[in-house]
C-alpha positions as protocol buffer text, in pm:
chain_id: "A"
residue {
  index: 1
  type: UNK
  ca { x: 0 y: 0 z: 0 }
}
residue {
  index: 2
  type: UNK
  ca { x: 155 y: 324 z: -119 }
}
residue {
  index: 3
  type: UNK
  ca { x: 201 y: 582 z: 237 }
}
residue {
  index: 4
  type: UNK
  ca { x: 50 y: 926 z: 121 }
}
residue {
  index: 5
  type: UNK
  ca { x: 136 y: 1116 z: 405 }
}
residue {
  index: 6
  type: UNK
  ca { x: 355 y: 1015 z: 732 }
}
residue {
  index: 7
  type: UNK
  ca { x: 450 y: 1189 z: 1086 }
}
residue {
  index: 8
  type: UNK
  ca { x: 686 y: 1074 z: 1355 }
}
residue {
  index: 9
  type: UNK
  ca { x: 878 y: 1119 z: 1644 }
}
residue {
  index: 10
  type: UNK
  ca { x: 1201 y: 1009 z: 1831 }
}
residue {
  index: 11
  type: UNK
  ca { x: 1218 y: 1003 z: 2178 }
}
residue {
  index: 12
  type: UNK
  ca { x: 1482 y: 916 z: 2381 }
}
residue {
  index: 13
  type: UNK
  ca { x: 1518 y: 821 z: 2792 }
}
residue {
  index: 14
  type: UNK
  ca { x: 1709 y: 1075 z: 2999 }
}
residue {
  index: 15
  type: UNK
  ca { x: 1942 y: 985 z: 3304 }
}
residue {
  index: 16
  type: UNK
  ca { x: 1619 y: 1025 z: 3516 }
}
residue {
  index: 17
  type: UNK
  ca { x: 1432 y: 826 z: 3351 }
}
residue {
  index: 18
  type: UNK
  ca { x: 1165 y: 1068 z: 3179 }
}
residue {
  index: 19
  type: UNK
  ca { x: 1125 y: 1087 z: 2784 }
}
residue {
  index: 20
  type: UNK
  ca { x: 1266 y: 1323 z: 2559 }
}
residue {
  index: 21
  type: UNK
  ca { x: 1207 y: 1464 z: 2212 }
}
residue {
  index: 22
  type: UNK
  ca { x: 1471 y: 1406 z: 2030 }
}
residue {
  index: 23
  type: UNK
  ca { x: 1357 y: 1439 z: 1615 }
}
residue {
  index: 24
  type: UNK
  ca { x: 1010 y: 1505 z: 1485 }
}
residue {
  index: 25
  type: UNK
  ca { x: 872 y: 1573 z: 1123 }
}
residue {
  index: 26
  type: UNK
  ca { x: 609 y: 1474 z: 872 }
}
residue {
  index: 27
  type: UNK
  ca { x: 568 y: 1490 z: 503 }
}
residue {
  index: 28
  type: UNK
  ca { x: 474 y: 1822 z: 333 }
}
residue {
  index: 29
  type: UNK
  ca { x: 409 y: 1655 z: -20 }
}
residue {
  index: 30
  type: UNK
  ca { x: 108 y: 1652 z: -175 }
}
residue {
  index: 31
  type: UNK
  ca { x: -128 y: 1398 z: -276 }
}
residue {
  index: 32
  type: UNK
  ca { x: -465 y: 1355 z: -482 }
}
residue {
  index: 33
  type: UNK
  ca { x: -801 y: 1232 z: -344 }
}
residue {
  index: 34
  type: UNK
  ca { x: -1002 y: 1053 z: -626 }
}
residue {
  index: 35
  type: UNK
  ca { x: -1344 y: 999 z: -518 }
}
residue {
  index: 36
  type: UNK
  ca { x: -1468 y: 880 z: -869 }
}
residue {
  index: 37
  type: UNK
  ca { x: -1623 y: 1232 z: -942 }
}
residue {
  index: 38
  type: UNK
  ca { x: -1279 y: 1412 z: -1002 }
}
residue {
  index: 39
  type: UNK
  ca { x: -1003 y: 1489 z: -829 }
}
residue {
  index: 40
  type: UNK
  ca { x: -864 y: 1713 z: -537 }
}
residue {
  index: 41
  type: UNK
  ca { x: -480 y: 1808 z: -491 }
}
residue {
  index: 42
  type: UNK
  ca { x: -451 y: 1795 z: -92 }
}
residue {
  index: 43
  type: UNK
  ca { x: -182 y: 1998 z: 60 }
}
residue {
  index: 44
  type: UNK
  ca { x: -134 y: 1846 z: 406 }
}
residue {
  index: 45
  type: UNK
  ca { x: 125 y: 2126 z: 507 }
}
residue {
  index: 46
  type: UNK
  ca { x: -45 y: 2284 z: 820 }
}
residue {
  index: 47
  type: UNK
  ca { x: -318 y: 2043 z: 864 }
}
residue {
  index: 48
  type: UNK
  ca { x: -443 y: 1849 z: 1143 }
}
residue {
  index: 49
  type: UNK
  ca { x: -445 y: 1411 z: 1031 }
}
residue {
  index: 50
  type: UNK
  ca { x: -551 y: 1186 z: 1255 }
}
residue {
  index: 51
  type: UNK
  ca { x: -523 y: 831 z: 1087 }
}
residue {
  index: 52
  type: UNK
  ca { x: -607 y: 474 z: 1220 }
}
residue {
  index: 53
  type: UNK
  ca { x: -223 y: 373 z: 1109 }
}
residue {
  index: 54
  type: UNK
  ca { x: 13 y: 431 z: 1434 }
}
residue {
  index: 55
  type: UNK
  ca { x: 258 y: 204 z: 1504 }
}
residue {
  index: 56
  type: UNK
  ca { x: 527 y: 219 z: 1851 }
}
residue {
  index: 57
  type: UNK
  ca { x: 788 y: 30 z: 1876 }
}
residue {
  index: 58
  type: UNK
  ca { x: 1123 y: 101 z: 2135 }
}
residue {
  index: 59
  type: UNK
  ca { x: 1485 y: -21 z: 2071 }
}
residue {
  index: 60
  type: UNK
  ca { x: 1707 y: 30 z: 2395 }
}
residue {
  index: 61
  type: UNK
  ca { x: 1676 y: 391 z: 2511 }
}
residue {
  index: 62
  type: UNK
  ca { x: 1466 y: 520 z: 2209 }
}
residue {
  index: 63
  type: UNK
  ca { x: 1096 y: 518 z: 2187 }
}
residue {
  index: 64
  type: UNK
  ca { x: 957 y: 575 z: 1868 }
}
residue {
  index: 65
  type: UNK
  ca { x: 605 y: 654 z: 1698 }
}
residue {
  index: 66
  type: UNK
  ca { x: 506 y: 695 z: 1347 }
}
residue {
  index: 67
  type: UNK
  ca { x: 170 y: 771 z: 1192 }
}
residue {
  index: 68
  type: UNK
  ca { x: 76 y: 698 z: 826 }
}
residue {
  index: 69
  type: UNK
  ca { x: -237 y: 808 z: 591 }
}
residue {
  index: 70
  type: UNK
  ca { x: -216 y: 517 z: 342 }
}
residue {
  index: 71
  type: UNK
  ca { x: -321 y: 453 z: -39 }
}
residue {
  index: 72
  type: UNK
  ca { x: -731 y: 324 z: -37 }
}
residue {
  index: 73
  type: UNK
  ca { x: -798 y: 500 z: 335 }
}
residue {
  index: 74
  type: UNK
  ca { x: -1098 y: 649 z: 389 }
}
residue {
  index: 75
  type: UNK
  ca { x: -1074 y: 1032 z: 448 }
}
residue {
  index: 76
  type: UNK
  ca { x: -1240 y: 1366 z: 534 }
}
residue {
  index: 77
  type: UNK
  ca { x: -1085 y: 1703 z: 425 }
}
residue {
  index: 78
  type: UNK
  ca { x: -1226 y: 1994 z: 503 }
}
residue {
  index: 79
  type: UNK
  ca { x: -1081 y: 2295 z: 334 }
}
residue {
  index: 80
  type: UNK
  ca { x: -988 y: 2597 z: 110 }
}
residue {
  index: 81
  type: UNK
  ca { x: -1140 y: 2488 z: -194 }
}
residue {
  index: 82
  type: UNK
  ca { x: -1018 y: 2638 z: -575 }
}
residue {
  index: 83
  type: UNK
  ca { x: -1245 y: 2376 z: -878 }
}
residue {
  index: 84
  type: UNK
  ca { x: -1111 y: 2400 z: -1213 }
}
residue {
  index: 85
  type: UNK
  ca { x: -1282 y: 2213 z: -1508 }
}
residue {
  index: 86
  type: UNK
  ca { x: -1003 y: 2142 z: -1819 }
}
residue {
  index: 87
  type: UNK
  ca { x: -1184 y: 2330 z: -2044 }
}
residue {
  index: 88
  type: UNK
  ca { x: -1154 y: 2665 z: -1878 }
}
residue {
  index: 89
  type: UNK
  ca { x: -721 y: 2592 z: -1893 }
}
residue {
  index: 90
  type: UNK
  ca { x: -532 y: 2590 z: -1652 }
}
residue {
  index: 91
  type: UNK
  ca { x: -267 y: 2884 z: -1573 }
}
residue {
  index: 92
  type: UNK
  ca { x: 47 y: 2669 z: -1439 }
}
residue {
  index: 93
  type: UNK
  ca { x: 275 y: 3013 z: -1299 }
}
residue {
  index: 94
  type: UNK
  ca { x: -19 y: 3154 z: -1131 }
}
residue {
  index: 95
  type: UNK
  ca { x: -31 y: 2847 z: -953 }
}
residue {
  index: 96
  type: UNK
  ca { x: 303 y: 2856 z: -898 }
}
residue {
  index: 97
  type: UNK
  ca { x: 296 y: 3202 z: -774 }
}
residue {
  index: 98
  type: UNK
  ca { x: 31 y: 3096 z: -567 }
}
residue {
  index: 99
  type: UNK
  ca { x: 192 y: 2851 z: -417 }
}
residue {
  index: 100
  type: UNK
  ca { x: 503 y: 3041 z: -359 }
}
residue {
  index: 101
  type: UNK
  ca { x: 298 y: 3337 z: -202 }
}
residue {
  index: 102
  type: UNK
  ca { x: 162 y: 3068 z: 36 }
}
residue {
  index: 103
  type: UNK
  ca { x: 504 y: 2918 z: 122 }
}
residue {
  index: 104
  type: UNK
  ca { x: 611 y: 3282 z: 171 }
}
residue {
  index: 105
  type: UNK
  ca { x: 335 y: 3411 z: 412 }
}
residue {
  index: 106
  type: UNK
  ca { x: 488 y: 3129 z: 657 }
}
residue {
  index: 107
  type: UNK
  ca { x: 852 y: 3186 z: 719 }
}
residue {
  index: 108
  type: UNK
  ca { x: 927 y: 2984 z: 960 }
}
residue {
  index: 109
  type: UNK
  ca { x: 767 y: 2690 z: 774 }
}
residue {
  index: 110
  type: UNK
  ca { x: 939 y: 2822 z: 471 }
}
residue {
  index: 111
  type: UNK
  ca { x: 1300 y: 2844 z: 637 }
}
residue {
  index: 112
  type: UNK
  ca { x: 1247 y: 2550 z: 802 }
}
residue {
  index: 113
  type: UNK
  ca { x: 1205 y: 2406 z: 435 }
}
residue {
  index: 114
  type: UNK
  ca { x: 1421 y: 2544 z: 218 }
}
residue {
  index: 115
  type: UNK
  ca { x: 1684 y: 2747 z: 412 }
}
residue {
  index: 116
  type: UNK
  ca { x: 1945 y: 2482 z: 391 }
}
residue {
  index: 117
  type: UNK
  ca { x: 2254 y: 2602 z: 540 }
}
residue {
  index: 118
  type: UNK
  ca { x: 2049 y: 2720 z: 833 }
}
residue {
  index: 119
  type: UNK
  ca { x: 2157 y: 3136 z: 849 }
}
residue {
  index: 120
  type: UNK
  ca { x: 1828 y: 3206 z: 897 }
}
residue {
  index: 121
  type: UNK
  ca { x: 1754 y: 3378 z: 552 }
}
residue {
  index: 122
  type: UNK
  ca { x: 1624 y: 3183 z: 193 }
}
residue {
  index: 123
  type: UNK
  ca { x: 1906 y: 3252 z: -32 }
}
residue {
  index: 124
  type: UNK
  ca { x: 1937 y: 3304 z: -423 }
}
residue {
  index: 125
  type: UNK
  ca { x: 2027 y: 2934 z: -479 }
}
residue {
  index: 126
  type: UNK
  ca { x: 1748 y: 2816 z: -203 }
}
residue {
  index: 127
  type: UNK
  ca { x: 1491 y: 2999 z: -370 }
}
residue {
  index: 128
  type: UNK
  ca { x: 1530 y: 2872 z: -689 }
}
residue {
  index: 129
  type: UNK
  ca { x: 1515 y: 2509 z: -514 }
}
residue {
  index: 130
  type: UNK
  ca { x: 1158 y: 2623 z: -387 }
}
residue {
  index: 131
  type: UNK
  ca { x: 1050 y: 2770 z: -688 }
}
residue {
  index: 132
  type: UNK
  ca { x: 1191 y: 2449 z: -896 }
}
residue {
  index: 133
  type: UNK
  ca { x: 948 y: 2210 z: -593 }
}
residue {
  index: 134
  type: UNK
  ca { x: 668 y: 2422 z: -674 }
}
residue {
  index: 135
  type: UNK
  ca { x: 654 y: 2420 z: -1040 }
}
residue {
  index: 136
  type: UNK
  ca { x: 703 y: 2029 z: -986 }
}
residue {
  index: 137
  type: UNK
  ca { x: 399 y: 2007 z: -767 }
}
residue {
  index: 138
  type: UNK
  ca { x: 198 y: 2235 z: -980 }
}
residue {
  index: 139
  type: UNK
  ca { x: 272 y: 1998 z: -1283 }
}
residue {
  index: 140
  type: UNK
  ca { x: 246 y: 1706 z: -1102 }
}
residue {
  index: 141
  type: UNK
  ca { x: -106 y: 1826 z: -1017 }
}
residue {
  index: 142
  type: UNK
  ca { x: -201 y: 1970 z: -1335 }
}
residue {
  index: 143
  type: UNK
  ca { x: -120 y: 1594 z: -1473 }
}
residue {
  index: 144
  type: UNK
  ca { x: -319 y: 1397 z: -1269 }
}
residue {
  index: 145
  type: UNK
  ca { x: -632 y: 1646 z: -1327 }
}
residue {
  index: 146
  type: UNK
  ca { x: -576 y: 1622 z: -1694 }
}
residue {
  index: 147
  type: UNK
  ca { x: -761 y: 1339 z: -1757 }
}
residue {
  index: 148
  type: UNK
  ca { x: -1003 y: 1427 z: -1542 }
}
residue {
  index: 149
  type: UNK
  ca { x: -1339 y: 1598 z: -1563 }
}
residue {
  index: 150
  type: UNK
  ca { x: -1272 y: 1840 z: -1278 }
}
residue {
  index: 151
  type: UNK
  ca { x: -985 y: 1901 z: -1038 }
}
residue {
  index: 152
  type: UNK
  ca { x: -1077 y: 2049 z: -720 }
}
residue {
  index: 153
  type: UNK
  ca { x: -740 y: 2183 z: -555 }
}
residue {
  index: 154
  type: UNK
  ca { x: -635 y: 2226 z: -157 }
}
residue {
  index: 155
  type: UNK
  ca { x: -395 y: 2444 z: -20 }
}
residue {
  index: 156
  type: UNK
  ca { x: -336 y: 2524 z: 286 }
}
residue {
  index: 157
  type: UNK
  ca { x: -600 y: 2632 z: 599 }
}
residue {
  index: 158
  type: UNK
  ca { x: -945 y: 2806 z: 495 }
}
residue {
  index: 159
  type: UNK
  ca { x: -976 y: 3145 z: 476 }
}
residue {
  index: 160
  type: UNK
  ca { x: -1056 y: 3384 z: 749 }
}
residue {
  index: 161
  type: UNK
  ca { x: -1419 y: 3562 z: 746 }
}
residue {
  index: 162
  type: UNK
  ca { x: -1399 y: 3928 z: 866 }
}
């Protein structure tokens, strides 16, 4: 069974015998829901999952956990919302642009990211690494909807009413 999204943590046993955190992390690649009706690109950056897949397991004085959203599972997403049908085209750098303005708007998830030699600022050559993922998950996207007869995309939290 392909693993469409995954979280976990590494905990390890102090002198005084308490627990902890050593590493934690979880996937920030995207994945598309097919419900039979069409198709919708869910960006699970920022999101809550709760899935029925944890598994725990210990090996001397780590403890570990990790939680996986598999291929076939049953799921409820409740988001921002954005439906395109093929024939109205599809505009792949205002996605990107899009996507980038969203990565942007959260710096530390965007250093965290991209900012690879850790000096707290997203270089020339990072940047072009994020814009280069982007454009990748925009065409990825944009070729999975294809054959479709509607895409319905999902990015990030829903919007805030004023």
């Amino acid at each position: 069974m392909a693993c469409l999204w995954y979280r976990y943590q590494v905990e390890r046993k102090t002198s005084d015998d308490k627990w902890e955190m050593q590493e934690q992390a979880q996937s920030q690649t995207s994945f598309v829901l097919d419900d039979g009706s069409g198709q919708c690109l869910v960006d699970p950056e920022g999101a809550e999952i709760m899935t029925r897949h944890c598994r725990r397991w210990s090996e001397g004085d780590y403890r570990y956990v990790e939680w996986t959203l598999l291929q076939h599972d049953r799921i409820y997403v409740l988001g921002n919302f954005l439906t395109r049908h093929p024939s109205q085209g599809l505009d792949a750098g205002a996605d990107v642009r899009e996507l980038l303005a969203q990565w942007k708007a959260d710096q530390p998830g965007l250093l965290r990211r991209f900012d690879l030699d850790r000096d707290g600022q997203v270089d020339e050559r990072e940047w072009a690494l994020a814009r280069r993922l982007a454009r990748g998950e925009v065409d990825n996207a944009t070729a999975n909807c294809a054959a479709s007869r509607s895409c319905i995309w999902s990015r990030g939290p829903p919007p805030v009413s004023t």
